[in-house]
Backbone bond lengths (Angstrom), bond angles and torsions (degrees), N, CA, C in turn:
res aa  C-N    CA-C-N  psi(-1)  N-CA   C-N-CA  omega(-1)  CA-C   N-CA-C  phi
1 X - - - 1.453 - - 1.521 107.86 -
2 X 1.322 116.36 131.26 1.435 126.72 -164.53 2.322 82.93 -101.55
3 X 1.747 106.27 -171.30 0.667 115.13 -178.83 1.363 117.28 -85.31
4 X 1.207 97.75 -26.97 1.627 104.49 -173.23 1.514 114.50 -67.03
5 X 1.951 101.98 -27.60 1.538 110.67 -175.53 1.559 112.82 -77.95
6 X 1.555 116.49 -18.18 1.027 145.57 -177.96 1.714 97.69 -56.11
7 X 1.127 98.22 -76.28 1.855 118.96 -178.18 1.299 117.08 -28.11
8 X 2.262 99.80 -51.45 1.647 113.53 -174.57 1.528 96.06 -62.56
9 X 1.154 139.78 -39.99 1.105 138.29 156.34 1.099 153.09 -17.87
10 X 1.371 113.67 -59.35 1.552 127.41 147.09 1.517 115.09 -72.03
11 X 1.131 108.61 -22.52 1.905 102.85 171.44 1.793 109.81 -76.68
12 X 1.394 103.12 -30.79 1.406 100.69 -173.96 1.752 94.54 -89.67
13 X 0.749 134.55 15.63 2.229 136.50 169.46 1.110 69.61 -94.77
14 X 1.153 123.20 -110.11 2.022 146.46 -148.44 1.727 88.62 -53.33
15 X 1.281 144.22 46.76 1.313 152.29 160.18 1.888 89.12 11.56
16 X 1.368 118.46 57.84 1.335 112.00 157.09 1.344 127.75 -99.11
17 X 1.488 135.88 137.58 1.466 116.31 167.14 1.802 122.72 -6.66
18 X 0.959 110.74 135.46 1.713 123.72 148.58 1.637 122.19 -49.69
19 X 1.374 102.10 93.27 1.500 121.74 167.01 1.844 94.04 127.09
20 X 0.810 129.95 -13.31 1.444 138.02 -167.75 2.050 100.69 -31.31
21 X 1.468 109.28 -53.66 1.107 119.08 -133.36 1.548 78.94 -121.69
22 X 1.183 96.97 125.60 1.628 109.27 -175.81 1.788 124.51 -125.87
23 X 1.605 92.15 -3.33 1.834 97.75 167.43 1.150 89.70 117.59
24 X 0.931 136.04 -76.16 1.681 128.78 -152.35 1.383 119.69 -61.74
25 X 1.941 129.55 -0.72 1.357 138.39 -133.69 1.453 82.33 -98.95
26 X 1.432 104.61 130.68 1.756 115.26 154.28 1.004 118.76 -76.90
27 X 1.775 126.91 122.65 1.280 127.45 -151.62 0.990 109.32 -87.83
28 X 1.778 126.97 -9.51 1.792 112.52 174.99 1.516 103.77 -84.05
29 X 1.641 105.24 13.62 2.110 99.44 -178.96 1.482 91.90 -115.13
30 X 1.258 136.85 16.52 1.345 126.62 -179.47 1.335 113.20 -92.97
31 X 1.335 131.62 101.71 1.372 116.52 -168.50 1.534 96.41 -67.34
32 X 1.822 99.31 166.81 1.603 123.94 -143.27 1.781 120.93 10.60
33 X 1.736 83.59 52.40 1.725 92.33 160.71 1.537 114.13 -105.32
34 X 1.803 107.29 70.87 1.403 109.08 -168.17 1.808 108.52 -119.05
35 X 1.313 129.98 -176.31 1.434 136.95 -160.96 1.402 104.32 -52.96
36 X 1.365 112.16 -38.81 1.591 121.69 167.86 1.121 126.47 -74.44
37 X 1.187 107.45 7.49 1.664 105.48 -170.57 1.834 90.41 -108.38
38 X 1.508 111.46 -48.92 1.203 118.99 179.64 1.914 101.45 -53.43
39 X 1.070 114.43 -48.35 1.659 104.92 -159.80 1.642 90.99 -67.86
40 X 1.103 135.95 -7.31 1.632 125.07 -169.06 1.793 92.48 -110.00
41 X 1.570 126.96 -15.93 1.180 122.58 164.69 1.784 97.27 -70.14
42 X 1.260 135.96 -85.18 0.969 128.73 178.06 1.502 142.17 -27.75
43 X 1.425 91.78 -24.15 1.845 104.46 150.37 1.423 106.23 -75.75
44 X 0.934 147.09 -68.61 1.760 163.22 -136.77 1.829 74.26 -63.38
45 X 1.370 93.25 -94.09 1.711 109.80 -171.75 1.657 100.35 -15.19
46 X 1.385 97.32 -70.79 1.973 98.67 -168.60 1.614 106.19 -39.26
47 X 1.102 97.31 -49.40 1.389 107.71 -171.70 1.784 137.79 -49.30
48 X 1.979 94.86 -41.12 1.249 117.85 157.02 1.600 130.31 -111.25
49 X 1.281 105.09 19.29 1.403 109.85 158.27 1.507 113.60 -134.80
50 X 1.183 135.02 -11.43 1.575 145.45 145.57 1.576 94.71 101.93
51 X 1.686 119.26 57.03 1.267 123.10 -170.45 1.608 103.46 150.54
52 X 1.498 107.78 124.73 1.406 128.87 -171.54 1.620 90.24 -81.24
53 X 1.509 114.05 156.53 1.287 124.38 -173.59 1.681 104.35 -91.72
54 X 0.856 107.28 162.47 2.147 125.01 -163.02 1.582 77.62 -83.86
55 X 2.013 87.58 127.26 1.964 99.78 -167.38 1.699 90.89 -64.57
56 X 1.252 136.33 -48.43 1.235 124.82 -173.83 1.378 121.31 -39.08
57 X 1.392 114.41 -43.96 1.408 116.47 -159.83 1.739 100.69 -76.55
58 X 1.612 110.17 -44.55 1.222 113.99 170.19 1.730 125.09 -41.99
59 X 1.540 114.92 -48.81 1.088 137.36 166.80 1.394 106.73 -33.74
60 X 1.651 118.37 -68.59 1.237 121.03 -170.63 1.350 122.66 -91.64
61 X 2.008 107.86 37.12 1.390 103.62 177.77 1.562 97.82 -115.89
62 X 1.388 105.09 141.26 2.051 127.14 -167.16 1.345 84.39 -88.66
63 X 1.194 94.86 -83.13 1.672 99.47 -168.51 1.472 142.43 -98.68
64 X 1.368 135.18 -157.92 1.449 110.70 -173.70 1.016 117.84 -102.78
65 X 1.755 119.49 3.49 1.630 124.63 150.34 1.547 115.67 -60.53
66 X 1.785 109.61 -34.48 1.182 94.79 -175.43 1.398 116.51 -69.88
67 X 1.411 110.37 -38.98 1.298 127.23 170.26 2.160 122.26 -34.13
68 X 1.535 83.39 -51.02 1.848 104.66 168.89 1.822 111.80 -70.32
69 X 1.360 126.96 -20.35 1.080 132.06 178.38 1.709 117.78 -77.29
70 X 1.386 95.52 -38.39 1.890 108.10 163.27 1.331 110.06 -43.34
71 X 1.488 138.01 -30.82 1.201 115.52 -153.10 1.801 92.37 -117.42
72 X 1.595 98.13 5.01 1.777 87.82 166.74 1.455 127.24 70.15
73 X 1.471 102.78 -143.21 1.772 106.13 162.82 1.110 128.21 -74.33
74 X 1.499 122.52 -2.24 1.389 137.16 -152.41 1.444 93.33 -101.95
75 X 1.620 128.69 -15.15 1.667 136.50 -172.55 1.729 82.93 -102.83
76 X 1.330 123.71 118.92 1.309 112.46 137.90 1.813 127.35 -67.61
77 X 1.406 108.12 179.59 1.364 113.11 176.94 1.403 99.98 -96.22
């Protein structure tokens, strides 16, 4: 998974158009970026990296780079 596939990703959680979400979005401004949206990110993630991200690190992610930074080397560019 590159970054860009990353993005379709969070647009398809928050059921937004395709291309919506471009990395830089602060996630308390993302509309339906709410507790449910996160527990179906934390499925997605488990799902394509075979391991939910450390709740702390999740905790202290703003935006959806930080969000793309959880998955490390495992996200290509």
């Amino acid at each position: 998974m590159n970054k860009i596939e990353f993005h379709r990703l969070i647009d398809e959680i928050i059921e937004s158009p395709p291309a919506t979400i471009t990395g830089n979005e602060i996630l308390s401004e993302i509309a339906g970026w709410d507790s449910l949206t996160v527990v179906a990110f934390l499925a997605a993630f488990d799902k394509q990296f075979g391991a939910p991200p450390p709740p702390q690190a999740l905790a202290a992610c703003r935006t959806v780079a930080d969000l793309a930074a959880l998955a490390g080397d495992k996200l290509a560019d």
